[in-house]
N, C-alpha and C positions, 0 to 999 in steps of 0.2 A: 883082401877082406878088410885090411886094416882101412885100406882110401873109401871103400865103402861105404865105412861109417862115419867116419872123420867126414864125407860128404853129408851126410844123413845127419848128423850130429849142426853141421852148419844147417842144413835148411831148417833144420827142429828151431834153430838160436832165432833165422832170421823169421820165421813162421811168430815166434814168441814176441819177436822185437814189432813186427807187423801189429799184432793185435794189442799190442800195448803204445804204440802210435793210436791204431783207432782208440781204443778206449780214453785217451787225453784229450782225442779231438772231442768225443762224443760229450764229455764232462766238460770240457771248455764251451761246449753250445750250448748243453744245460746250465750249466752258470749264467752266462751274457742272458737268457732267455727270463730267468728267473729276477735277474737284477731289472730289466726292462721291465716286466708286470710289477714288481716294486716301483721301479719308479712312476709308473704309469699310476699305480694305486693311490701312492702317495702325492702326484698331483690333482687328483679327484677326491683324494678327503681333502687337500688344502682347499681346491673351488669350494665343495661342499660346506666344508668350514665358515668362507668367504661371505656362499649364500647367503649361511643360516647366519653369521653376525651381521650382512647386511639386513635380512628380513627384521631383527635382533632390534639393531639402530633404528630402522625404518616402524616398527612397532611399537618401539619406546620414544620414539623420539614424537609425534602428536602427544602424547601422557604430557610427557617433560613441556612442549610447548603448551598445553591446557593447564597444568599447576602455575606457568610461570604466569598466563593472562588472565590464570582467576585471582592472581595476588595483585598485580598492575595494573589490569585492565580498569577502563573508568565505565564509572553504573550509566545504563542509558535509559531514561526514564523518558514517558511520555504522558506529560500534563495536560488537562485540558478543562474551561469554567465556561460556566452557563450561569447568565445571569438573566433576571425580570426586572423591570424598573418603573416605575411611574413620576412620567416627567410630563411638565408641561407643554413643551411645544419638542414632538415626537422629529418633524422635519431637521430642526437645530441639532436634536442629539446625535443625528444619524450622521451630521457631516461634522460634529464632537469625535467621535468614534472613531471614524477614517479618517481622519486629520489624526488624531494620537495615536493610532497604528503605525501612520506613516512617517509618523517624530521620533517613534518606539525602534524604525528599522524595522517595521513588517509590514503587510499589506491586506487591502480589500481581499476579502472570499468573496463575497456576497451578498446582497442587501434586496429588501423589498418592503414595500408600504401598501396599505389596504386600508380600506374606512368599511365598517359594517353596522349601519344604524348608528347608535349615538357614542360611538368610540374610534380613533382614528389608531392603528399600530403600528410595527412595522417589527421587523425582524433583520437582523443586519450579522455576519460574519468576518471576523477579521482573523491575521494566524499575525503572533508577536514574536521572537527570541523570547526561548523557553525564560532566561535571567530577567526578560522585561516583564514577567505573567502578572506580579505581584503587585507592582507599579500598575498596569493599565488595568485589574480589577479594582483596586482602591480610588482610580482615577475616577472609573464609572463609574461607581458607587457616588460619587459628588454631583454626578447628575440630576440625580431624581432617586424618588424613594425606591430602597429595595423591597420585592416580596417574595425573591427566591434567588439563593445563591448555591449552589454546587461546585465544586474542585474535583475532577475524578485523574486521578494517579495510577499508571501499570509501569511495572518495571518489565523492561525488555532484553536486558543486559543478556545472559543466556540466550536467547534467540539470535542477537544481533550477532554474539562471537561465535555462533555455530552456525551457522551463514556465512560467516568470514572465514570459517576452515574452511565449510564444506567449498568454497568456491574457489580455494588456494587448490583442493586438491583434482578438482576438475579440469582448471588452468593446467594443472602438470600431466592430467592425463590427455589431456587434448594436444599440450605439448608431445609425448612421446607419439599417441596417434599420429601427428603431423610425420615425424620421425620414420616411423613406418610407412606410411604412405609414400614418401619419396621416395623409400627403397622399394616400395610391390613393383613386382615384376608379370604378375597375372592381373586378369582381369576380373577373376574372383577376388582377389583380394583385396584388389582397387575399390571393388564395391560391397565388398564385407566395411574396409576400414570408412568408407566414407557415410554409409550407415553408421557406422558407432559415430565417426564423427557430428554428425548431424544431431542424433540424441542426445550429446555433452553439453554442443552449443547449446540445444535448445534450453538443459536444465541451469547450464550458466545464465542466462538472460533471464530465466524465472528469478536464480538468486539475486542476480544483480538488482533487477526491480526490487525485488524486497528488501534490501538494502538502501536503496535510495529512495522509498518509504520511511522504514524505519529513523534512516537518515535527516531527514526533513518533517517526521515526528520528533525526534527526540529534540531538533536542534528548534523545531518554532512551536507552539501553543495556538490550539484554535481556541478562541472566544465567541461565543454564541449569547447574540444579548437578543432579549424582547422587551422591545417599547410599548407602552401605554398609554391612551393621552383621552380624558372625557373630554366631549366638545361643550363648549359656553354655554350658556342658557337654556340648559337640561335640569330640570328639578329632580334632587336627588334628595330621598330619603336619610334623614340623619338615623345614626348608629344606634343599636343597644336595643330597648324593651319600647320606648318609643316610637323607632322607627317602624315596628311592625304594625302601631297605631296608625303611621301616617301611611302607612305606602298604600292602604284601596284611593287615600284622599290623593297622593302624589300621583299616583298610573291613570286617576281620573285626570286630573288636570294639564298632564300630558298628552293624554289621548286628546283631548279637545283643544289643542295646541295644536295638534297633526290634522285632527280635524280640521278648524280652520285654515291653516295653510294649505291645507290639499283643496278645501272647498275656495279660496283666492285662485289657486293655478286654475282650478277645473275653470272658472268662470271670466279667465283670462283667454283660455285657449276658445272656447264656445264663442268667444262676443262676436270673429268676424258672422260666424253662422246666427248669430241673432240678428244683427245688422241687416243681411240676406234674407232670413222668411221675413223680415218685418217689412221691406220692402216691398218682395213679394205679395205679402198680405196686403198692404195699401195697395199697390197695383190693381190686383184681382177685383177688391172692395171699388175701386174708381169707376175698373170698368163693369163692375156688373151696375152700378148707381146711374151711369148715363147709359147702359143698354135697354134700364129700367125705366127711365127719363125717355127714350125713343122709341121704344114699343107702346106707350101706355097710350090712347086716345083721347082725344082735344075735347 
């Protein structure tokens, strides 16, 4: 009876020792298990973290570059004058013009001449460095009388540096596009990203044109001049309370100016045709005189 239990008593010990083996294994899994999702966690709030000081930087960092280029950046302005002039001989002034355009460092736009009745004009366009503007209107001004001068001024400075972000941040996203595309693997995706692509270029090329507009506003001046010129030996009404005395006796005496001259050409262009019937008439007058002479009886 006694081995009996002294038997019974060992299995009872090692039955005890058993389940308290398991129960250290089962607590040693639960720990490593729990320490893993710790760590696990606590590498997904560090990303997280990452993200959000990266988005952080990346959202503050445009701000910071826009305070730093609205303190440094230089103002881009775009000037531009129109002037009227009454000059003597319109032809001379026009190659005045283009000739000091092209002394100034700028060049021809444009030019053209007309005559309309008793006034010869012409209209002529040149673009200067914006610093030459001042110089070549007071230049032309010594040409011939002014009777209209204008200066028109817009500041573009804002325009121009928000054009110059938006196109820094186009460039980077066309860069990262490109990035992806190397790695697609499908053929959706090939054609997802080469779509986006396609739209970015297209609004970069918009920017860029308008930058190198604004670019070549701001850096030359167009000048826009109109010539004037009366032709010679036109009687012209003098000014003031007088002139309205003389002008029925001035517009008569012109007209009969135009008269005669028109009534010289008319009777220049007619002479062969007078020459012609008058011939003709002797002709006809001969022979109806000796038909007349031959029919009549002795």
């Amino acid at each position: 009876m006694q081995k009996t239990a002294t038997v019974d008593n060992r299995k009872t010990g090692r039955g005890l020792k058993t389940l308290l083996l398991i129960f250290m294994l089962f607590s040693m899994l639960l720990f490593i298990g729990c320490g893993a999702n710790t760590k696990n966690a606590d590498i997904a709030e560090i990303g997280n973290r990452g993200e959000t000081t990266q988005t952080s930087e990346q959202s503050t960092a445009p701000a910071d570059n826009l305070t730093t280029a609205s303190v440094n950046m230089e103002r881009k302005i775009i000037q531009n004058a129109d002037l009227t002039l009454q000059v003597k001989d319109v032809p001379t002034a026009v190659d005045q013009i283009s000739l000091l355009s092209t002394q100034l460092g700028g060049y021809l736009v444009n030019s053209r001449q007309h005559r309309y009745e008793d006034k010869i004009s012409a209209s002529i366009s040149v673009k200067v460095p914006a610093d030459k503007l001042t110089v070549m209107v007071e230049t032309i001004s010594g040409y011939g009388k002014i009777s209209d001068k204008s200066i028109s001024t817009e500041d573009v400075t804002e325009e121009y540096y928000d054009a110059e972000a938006r196109l820094k941040a186009l460039e980077a996203k066309e860069t990262r596009l490109l990035a992806l595309f190397n790695k697609a693997n499908t053929i959706t995706d090939i054609v997802n990203i080469e779509k986006e692509l396609g739209a970015v270029r297209g609004d970069i090329e918009v920017i860029q044109g308008r930058l190198k507009y604004l670019t070549n506003a701001t850096s030359f001046s167009t000048v826009n001049v109109t010539l004037e010129q009366g032709l010679s030996g036109t009687l012209k009404a003098p000014q003031g309370t007088l002139g309205k005395a003389w002008q029925g006796l001035i517009s008569s005496l012109n007209t009969l100016v135009d008269f005669g001259s028109s009534l010289i050409v008319f009777l220049v262009v007619i002479l062969p045709w007078i020459v012609v019937i008058g011939l003709f008439f002797f002709l006809i007058r001969y022979l109806y005189r000796r038909y007349k002479k031959t029919g009549s009886p002795e």
